[in-house]
C-alpha positions in Angstrom: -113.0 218.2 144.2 -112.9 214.5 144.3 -111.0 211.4 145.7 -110.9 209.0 143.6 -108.6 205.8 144.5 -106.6 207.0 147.5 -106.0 211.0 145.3 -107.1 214.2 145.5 -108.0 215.9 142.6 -109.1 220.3 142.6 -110.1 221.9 139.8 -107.5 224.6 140.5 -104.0 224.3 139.9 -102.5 226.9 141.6 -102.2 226.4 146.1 -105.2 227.6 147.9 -104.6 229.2 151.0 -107.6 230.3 153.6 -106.7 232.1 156.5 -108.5 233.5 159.3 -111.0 231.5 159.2 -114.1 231.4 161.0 -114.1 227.4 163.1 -110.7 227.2 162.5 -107.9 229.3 164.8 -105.6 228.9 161.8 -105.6 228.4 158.2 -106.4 225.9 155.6 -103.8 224.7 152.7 -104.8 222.7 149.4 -101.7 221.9 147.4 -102.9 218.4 145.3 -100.0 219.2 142.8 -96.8 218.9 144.4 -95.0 216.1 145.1 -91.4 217.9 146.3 -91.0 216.7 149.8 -89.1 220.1 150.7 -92.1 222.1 149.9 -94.1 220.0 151.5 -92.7 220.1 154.9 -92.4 223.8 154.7 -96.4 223.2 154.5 -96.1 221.3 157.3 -94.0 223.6 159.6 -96.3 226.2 158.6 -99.2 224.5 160.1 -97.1 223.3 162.7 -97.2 227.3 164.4 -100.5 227.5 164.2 -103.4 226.4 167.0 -105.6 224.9 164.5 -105.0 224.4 160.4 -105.5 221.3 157.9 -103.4 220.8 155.1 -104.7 219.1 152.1 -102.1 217.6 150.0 -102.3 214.9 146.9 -102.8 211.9 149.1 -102.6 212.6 152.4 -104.1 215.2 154.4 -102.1 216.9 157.7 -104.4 218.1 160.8 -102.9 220.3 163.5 -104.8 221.7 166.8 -103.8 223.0 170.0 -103.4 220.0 171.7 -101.3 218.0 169.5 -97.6 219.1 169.7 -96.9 217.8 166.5 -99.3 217.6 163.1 -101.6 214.2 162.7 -101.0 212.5 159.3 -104.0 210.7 157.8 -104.2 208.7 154.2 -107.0 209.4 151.9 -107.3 205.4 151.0 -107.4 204.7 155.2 -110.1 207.2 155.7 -112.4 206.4 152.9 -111.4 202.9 153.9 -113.1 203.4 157.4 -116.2 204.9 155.9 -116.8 202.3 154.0 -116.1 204.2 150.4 -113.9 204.0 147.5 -114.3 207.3 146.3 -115.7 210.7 147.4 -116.5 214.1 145.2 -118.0 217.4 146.2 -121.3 216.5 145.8 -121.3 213.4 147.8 -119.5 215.1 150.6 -122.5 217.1 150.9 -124.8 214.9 151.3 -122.7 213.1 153.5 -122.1 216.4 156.2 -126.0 215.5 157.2 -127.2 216.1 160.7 -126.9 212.2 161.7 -123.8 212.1 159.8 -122.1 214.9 161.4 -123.0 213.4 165.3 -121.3 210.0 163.8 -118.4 211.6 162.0 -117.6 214.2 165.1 -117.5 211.1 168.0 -115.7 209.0 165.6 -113.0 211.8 165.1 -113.1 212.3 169.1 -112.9 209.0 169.8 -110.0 208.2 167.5 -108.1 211.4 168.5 -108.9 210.9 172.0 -106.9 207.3 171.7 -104.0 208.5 169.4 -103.4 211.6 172.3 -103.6 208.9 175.0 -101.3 206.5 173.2 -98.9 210.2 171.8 -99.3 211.1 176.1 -98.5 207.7 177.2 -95.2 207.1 175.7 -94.4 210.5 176.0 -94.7 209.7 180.1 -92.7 206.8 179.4 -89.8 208.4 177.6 -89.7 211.3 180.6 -89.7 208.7 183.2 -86.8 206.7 181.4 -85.0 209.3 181.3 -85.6 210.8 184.8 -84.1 207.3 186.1 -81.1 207.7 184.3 -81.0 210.8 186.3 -81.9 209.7 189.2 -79.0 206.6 188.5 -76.4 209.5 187.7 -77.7 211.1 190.9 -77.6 207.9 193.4 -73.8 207.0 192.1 -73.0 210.6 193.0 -74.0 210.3 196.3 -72.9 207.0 197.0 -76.5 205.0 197.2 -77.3 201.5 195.1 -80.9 201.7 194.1 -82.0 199.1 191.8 -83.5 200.7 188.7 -86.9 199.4 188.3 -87.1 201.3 191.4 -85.5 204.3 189.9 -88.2 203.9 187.3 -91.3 204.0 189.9 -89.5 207.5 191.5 -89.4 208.6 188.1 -93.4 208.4 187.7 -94.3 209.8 190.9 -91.6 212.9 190.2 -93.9 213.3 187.4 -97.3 213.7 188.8 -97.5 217.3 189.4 -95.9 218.3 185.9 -98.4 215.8 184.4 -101.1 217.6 186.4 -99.7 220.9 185.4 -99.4 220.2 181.4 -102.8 218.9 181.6 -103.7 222.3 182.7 -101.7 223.8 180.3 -102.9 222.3 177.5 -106.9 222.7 178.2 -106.0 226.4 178.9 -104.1 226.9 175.9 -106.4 225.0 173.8 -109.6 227.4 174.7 -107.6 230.4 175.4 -104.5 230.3 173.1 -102.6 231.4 176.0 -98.9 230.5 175.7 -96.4 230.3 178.3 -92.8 230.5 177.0 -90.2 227.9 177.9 -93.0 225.7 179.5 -91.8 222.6 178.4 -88.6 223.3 179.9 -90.6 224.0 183.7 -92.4 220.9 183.5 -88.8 218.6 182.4 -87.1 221.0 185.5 -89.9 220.0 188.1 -89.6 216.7 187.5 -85.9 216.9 187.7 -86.0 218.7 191.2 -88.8 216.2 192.5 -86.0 212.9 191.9 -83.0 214.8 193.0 -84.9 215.7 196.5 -86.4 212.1 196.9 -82.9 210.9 196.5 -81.4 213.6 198.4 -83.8 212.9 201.1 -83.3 209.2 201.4 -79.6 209.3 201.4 -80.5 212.0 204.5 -82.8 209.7 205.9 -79.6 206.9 205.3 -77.2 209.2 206.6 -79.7 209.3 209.8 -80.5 205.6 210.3 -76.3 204.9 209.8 -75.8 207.7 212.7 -78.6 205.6 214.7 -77.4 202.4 214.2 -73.5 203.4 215.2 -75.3 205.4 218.8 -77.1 202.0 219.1 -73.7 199.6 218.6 -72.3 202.0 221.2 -74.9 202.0 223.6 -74.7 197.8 223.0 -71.2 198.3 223.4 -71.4 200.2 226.8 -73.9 197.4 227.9 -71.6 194.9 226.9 -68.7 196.3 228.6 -71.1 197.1 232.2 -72.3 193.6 232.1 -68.2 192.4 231.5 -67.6 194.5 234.2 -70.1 193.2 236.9 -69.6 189.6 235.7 -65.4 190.7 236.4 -66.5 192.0 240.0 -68.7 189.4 240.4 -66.6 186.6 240.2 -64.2 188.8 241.9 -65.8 189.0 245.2 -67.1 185.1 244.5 -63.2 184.1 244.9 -62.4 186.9 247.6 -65.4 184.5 249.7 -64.1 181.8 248.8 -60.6 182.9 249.9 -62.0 184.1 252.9 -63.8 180.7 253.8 -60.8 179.1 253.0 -59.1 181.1 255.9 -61.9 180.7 258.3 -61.9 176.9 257.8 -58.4 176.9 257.9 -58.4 179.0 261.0 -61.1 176.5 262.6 -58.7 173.5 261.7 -56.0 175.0 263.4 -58.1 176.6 266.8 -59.1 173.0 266.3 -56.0 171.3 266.1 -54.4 173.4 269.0 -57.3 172.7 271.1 -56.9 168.3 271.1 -53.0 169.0 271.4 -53.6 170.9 274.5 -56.4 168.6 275.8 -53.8 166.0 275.0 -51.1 167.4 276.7 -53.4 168.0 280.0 -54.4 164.7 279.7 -50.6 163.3 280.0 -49.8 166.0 282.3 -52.3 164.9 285.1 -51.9 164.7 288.7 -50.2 161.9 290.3 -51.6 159.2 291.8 -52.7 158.6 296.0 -50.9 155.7 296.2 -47.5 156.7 295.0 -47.7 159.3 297.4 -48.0 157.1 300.3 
């Protein structure tokens, strides 16, 4: 076996297949010959149902595990390329798979699936929450609310927490145990789905509430309006009924008044008559 300018070369022609292998849950397919894409992606679906398998193919190899939903593509050329070769045989690979190599070349292979599963996780997250605020838009038209999107978006996230949570689970489980659950994929899209329609079910409620709070409030306003229109009415009412009733008294005054100098008047001119007129 060798690679020698990005190839892979076997000494066998025919495909090797190893199954049930002991570090691997899966199998192991070397197939340097073939260059008919239909064959190889029925290599790669094969791979594809199993936890963990590595195909081998003329210049590329194809690494699947439990974790990854999908196979990991790497070029011979790019990996050489990071360890600093041009080429690589049996022999060499030997020597290579030392005790101090092995610590370098297991980190670097966690490190650098550890990013690509961050990166593969993170715009998977994305994609769900784009698409659970074009749900949630659907959703607020249906019920009558305007919610701007970006945040429409931010619901979307925090809808997904506890399916995040849960397929986190899921996959560390699943990766140690190889215990499937069927249709998961479809319980973590559907929580996430339930978790926006009842956020925007509950804020329309909690709408619906504050509308029905504001309308008691404009008619208590309303009532207070009206009481104080009222007193302000009755108030001015009995303001004119006192002055009215002033009115009369001093009118009543000016007249007792008036009646009393005409009578004194007419006393006056209605005296007694004189001693000496008498006489």
């Amino acid at each position: 076996m060798e690679i020698q300018g990005g190839k892979l070369t076997v000494e066998q022609d025919e495909v090797i297949r190893l199954d049930n292998i002991a570090f691997l849950d899966g199998k192991v397919i070397i197939d340097t010959k073939t260059e008919d894409q239909a064959t190889i992606q029925s290599y790669v679906q094969e791979i594809k149902n199993t936890n963990d398998s590595v195909l081998f193919l003329k210049d590329r190899i194809v690494y699947k595990n439990g974790i990854l939903s999908e196979p990991v593509l790497y070029h011979y050329d790019t990996l050489l390329g990071n360890l600093g070769l041009d080429h690589l045989n049996k022999q060499e690979v030997l020597d290579y798979f030392t005790l101090e190599n092995l610590v370098v070349i297991y980190t670097t292979l966690f490190i650098i699936l550890l990013i690509y599963l961050y990166i593969i996780y993170l715009a998977s997250t994305f994609v769900d929450a784009m698409i659970l605020s074009l749900l949630g838009f659907v959703t607020t038209r249906l019920t009558g609310l305007r919610i701007r999107y970006s945040a429409l978006f931010n619901m979307g996230i925090y809808a997904m927490t506890l399916s995040l949570l849960l397929n986190m689970v899921y996959l560390i489980v699943h990766s140690l145990t190889g215990f499937v659950i069927e249709y998961f994929q479809i319980m973590y899209t559907a929580i996430s789905y339930i978790y926006m329609v009842t956020a925007i079910l509950l804020i329309k409620s909690d709408l619906i509430k504050k509308q029905m709070e504001l309308m008691r409030i404009q008619e208590e306003q309303q009532k207070i309006h009206e009481e104080l229109a009222r007193q302000e009415e009755e108030e001015a009412q009995r303001k004119q009924e006192e002055e009215l009733k002033k009115r009369a008294e001093k009118r009543k005054k000016n007249q007792e008044r008036k009646e009393k100098e005409e009578k004194e008047k007419k006393e006056k001119n209605d005296g007694p008559t004189p001693q000496g007129n008498n006489a």
